[in-house]
PDB file of N, CA, C and O in Angstrom:
ATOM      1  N   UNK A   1       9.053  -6.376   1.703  1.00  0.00           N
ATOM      2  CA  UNK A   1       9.983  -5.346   2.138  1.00  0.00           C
ATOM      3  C   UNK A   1      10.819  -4.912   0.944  1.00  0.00           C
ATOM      4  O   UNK A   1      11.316  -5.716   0.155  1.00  0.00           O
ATOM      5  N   UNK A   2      10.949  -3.530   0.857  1.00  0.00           N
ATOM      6  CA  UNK A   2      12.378  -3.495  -0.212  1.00  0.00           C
ATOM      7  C   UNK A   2      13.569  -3.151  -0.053  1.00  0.00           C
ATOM      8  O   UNK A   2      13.860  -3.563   1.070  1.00  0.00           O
ATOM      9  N   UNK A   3      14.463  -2.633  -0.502  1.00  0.00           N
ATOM     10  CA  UNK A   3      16.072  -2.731  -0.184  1.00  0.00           C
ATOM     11  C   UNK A   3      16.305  -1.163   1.022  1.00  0.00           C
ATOM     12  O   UNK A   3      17.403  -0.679   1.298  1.00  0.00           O
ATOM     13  N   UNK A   4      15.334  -0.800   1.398  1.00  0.00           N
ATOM     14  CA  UNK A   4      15.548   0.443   2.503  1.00  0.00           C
ATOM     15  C   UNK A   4      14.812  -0.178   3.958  1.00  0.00           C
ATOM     16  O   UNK A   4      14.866   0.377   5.056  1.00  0.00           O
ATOM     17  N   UNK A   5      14.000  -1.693   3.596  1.00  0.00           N
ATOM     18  CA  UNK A   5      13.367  -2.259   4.787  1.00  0.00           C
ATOM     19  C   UNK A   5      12.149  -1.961   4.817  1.00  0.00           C
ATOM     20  O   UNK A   5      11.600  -2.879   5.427  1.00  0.00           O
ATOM     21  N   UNK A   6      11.109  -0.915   4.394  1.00  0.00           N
ATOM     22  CA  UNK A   6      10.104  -0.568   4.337  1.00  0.00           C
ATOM     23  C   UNK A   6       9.243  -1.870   3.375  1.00  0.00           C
ATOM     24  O   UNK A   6       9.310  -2.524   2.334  1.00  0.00           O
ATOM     25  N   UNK A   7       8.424  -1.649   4.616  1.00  0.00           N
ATOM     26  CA  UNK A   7       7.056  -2.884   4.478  1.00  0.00           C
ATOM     27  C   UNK A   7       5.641  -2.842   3.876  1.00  0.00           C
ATOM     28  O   UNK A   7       4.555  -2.849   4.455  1.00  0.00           O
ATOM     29  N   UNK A   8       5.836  -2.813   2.999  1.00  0.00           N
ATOM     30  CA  UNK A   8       4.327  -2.491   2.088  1.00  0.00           C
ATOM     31  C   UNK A   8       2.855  -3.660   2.695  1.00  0.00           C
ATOM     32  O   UNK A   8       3.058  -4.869   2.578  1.00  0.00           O
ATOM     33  N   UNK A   9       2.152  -3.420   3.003  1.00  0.00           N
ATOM     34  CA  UNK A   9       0.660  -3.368   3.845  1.00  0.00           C
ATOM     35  C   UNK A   9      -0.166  -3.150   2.325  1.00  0.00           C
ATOM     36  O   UNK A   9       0.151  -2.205   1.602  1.00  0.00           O
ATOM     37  N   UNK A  10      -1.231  -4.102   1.935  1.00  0.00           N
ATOM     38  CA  UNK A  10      -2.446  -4.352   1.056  1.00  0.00           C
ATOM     39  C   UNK A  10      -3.334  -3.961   2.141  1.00  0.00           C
ATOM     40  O   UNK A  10      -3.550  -4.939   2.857  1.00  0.00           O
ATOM     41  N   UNK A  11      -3.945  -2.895   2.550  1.00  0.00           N
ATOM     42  CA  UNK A  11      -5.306  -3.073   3.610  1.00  0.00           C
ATOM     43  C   UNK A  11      -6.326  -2.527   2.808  1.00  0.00           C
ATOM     44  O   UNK A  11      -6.747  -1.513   2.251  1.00  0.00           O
ATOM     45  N   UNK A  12      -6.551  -4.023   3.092  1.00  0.00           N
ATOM     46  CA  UNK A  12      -8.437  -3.893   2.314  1.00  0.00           C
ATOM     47  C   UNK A  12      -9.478  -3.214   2.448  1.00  0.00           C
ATOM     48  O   UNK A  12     -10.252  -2.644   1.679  1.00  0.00           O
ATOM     49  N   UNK A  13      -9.332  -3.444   4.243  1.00  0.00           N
ATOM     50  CA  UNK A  13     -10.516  -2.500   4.851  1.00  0.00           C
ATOM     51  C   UNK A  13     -10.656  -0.943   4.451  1.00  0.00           C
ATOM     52  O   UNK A  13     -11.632  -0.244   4.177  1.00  0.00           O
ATOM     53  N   UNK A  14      -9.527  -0.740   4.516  1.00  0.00           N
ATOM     54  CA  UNK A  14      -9.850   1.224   4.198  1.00  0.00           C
ATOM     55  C   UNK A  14      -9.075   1.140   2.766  1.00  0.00           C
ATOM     56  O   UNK A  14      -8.203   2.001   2.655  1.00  0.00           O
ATOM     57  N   UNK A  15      -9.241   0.176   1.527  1.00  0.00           N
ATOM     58  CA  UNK A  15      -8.785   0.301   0.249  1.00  0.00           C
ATOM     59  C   UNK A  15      -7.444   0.619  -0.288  1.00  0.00           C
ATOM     60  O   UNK A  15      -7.213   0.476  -1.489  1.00  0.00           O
ATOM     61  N   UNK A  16      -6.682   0.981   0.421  1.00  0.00           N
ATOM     62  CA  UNK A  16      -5.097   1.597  -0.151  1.00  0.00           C
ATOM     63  C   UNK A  16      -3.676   0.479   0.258  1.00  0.00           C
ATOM     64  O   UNK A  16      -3.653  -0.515   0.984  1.00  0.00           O
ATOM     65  N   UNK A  17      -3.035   0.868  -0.214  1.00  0.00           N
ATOM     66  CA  UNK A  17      -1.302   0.533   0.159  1.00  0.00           C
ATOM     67  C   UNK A  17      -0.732   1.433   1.106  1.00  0.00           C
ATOM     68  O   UNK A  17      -0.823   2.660   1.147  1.00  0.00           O
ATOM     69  N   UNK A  18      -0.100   0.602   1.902  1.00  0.00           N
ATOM     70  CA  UNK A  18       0.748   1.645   2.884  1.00  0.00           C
ATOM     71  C   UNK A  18       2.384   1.065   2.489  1.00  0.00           C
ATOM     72  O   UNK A  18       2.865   0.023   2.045  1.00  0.00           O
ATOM     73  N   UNK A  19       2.904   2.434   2.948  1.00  0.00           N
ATOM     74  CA  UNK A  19       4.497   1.937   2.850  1.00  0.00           C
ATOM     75  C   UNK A  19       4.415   2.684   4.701  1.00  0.00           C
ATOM     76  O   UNK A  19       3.997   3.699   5.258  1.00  0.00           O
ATOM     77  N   UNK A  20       5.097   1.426   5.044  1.00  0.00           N
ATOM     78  CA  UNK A  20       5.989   1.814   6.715  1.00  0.00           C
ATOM     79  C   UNK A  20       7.782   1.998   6.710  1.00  0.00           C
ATOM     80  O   UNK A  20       8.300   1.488   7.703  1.00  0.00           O
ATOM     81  N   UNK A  21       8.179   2.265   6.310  1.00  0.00           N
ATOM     82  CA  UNK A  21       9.054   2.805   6.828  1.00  0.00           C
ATOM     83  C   UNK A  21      10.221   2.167   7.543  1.00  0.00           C
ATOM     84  O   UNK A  21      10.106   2.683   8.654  1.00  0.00           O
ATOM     85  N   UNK A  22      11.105   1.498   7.599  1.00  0.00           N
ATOM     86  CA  UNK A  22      12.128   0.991   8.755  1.00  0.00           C
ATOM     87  C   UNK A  22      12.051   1.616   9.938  1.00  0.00           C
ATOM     88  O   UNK A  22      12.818   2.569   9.795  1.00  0.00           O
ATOM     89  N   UNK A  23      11.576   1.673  11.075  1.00  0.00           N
ATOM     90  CA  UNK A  23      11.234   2.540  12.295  1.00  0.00           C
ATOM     91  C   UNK A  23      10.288   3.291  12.564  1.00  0.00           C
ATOM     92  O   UNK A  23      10.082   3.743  13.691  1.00  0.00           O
ATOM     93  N   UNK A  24       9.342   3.599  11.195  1.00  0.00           N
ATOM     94  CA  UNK A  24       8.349   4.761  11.584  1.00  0.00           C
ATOM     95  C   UNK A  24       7.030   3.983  12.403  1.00  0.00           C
ATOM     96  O   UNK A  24       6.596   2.831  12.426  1.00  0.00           O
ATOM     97  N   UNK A  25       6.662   5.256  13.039  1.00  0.00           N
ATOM     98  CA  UNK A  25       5.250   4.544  13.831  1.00  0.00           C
ATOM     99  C   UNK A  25       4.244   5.233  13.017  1.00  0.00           C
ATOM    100  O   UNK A  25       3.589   5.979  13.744  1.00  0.00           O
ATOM    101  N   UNK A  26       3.818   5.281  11.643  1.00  0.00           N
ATOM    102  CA  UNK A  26       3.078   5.772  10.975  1.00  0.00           C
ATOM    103  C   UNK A  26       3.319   5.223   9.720  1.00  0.00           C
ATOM    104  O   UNK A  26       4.466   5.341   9.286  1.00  0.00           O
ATOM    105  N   UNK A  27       2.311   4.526   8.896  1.00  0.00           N
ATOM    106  CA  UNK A  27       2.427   4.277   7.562  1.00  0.00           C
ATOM    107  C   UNK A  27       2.138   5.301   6.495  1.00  0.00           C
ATOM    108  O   UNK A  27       1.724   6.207   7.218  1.00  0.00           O
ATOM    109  N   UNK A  28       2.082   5.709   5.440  1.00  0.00           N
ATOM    110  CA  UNK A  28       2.359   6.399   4.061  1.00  0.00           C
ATOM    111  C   UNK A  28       1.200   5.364   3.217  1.00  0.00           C
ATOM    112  O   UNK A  28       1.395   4.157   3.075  1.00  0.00           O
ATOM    113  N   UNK A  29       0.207   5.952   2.797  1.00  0.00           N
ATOM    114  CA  UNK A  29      -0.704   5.829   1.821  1.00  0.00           C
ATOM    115  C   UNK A  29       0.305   5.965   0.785  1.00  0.00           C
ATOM    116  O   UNK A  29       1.121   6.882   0.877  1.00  0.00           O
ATOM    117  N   UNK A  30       0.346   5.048  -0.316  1.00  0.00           N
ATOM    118  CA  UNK A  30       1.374   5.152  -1.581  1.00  0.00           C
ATOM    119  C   UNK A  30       0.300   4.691  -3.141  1.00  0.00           C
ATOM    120  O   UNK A  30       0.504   4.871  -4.341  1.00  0.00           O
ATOM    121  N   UNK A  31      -0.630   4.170  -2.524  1.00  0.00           N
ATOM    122  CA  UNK A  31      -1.745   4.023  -3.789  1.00  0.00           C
ATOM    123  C   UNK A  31      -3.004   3.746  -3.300  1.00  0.00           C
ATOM    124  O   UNK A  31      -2.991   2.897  -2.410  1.00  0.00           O
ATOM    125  N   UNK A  32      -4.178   4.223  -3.616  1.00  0.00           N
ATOM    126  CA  UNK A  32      -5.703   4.259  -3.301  1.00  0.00           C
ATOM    127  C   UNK A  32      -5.721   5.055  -2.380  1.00  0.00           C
ATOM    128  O   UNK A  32      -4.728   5.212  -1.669  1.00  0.00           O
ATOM    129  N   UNK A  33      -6.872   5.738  -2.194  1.00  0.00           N
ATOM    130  CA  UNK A  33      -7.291   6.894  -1.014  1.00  0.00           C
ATOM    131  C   UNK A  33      -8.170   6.190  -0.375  1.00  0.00           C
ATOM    132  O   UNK A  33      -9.167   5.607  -0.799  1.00  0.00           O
ATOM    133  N   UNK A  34      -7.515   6.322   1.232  1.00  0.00           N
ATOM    134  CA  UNK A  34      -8.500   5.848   2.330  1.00  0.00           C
ATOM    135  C   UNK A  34      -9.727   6.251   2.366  1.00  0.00           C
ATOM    136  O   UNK A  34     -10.180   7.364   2.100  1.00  0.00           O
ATOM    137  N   UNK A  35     -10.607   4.659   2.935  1.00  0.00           N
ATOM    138  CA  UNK A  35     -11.590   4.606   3.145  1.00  0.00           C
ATOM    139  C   UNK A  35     -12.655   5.175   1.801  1.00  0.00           C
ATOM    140  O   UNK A  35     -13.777   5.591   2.089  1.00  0.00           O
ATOM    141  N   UNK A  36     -12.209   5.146   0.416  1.00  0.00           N
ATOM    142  CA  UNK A  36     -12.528   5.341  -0.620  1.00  0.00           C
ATOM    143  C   UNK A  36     -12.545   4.326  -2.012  1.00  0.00           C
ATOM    144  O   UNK A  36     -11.843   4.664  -2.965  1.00  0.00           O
ATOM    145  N   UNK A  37     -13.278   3.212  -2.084  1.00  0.00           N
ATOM    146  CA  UNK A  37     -12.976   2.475  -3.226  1.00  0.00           C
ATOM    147  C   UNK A  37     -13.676   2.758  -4.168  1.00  0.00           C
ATOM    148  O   UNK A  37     -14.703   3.435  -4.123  1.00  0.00           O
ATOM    149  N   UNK A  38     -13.161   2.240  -5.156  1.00  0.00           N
ATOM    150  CA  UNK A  38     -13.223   2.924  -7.186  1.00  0.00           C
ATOM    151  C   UNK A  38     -12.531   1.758  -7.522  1.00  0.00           C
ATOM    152  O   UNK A  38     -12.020   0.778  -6.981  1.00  0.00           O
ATOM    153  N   UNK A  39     -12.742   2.325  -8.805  1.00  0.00           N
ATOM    154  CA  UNK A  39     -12.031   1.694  -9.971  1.00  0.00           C
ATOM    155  C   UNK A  39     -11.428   2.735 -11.069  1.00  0.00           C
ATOM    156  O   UNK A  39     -11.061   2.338 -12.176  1.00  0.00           O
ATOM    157  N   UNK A  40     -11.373   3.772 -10.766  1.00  0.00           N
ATOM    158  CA  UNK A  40     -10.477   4.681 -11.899  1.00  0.00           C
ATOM    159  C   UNK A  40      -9.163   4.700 -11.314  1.00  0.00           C
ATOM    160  O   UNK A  40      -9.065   4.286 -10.159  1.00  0.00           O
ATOM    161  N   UNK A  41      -8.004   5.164 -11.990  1.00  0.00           N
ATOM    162  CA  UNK A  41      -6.501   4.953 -11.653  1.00  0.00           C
ATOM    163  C   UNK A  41      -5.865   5.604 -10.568  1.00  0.00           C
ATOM    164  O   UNK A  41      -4.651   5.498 -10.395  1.00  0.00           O
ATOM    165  N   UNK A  42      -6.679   6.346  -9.742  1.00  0.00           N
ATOM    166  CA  UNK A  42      -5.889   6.385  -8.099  1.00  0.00           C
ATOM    167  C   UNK A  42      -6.920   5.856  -6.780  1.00  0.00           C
ATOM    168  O   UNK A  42      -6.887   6.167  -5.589  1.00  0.00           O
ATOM    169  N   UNK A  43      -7.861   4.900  -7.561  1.00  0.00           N
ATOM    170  CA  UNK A  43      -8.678   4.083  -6.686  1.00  0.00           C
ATOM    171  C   UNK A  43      -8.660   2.540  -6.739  1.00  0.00           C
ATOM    172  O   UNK A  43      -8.699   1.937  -7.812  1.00  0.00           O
ATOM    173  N   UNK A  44      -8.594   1.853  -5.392  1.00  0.00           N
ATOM    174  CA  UNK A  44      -8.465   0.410  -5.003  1.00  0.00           C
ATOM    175  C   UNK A  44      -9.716   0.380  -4.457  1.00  0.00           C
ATOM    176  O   UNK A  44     -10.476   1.230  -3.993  1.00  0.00           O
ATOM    177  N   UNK A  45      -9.755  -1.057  -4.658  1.00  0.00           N
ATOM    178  CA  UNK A  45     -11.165  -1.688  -4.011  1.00  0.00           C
ATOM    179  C   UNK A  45     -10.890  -3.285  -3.360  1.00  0.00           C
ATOM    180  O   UNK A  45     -10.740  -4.326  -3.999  1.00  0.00           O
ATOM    181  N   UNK A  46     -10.881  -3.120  -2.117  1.00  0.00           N
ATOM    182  CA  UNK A  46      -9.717  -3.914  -1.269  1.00  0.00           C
ATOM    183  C   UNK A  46      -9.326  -4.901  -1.793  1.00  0.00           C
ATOM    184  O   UNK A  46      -9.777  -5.972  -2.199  1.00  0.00           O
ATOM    185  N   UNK A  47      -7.832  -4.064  -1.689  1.00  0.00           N
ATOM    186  CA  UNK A  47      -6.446  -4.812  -2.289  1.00  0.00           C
ATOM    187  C   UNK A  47      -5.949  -6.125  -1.015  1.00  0.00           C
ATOM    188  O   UNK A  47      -5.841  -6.132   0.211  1.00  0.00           O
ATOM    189  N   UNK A  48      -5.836  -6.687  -1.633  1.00  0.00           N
ATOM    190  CA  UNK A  48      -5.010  -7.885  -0.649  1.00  0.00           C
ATOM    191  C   UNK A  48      -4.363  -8.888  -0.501  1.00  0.00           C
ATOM    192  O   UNK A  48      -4.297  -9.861   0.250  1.00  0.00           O
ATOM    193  N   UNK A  49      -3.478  -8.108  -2.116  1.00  0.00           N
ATOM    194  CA  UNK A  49      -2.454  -8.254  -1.926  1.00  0.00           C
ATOM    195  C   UNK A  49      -1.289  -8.061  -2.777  1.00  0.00           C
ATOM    196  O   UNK A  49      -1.581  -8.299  -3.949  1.00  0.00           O
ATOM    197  N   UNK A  50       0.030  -7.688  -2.602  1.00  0.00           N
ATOM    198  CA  UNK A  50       0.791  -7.031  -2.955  1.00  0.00           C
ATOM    199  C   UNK A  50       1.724  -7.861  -4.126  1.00  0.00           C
ATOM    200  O   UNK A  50       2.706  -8.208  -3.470  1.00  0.00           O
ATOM    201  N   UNK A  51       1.885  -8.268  -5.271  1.00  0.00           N
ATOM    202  CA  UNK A  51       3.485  -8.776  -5.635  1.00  0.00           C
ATOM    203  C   UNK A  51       4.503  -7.739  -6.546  1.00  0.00           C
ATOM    204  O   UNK A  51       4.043  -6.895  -7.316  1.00  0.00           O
ATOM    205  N   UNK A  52       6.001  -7.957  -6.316  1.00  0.00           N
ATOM    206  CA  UNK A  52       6.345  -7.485  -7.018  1.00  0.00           C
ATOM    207  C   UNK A  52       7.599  -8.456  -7.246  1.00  0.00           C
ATOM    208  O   UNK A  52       7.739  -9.542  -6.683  1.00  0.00           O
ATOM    209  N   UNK A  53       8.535  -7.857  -8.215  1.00  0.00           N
ATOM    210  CA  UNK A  53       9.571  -8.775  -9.240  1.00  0.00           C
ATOM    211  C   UNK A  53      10.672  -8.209  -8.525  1.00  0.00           C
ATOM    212  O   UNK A  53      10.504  -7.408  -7.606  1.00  0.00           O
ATOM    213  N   UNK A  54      12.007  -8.672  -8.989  1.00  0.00           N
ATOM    214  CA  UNK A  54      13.471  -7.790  -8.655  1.00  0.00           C
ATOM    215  C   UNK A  54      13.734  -6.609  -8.785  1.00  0.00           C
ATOM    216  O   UNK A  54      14.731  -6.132  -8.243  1.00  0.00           O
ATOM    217  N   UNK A  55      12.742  -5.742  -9.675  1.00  0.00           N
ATOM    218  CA  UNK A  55      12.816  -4.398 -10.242  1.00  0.00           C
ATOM    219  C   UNK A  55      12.038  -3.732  -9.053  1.00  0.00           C
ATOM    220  O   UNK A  55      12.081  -2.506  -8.945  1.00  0.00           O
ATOM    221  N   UNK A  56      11.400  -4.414  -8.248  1.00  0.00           N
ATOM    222  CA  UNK A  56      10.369  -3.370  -7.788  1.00  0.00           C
ATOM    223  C   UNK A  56       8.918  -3.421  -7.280  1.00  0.00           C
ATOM    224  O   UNK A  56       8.333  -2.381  -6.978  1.00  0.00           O
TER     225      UNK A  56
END
């Protein structure tokens, strides 16, 4: 989660990151295009899983 509550999702199956939102009933693709895996720089190939530091 980060400091607005929004919950970042690794889903493997359809390749991308989602950001949800504090309340939304819909997630936000934020990196990789669904149901599309690659390996060039706006493609994932199921991710699963997320870390990040204090920055972010």
């Amino acid at each position: 989660m980060d400091g607005n509550g929004a919950l970042y999702i690794a889903d493997a199956g359809n390749h991308r990151v989602q950001m949800w939102p504090a309340g939304a009933t819909t997630g936000i693709t934020v990196a990789g295009i669904t149901g599309s895996p690659g390996s060039n720089s706006s493609q994932l190939r199921n991710p699963y899983s997320i870390i990040v530091d204090n920055n972010g």
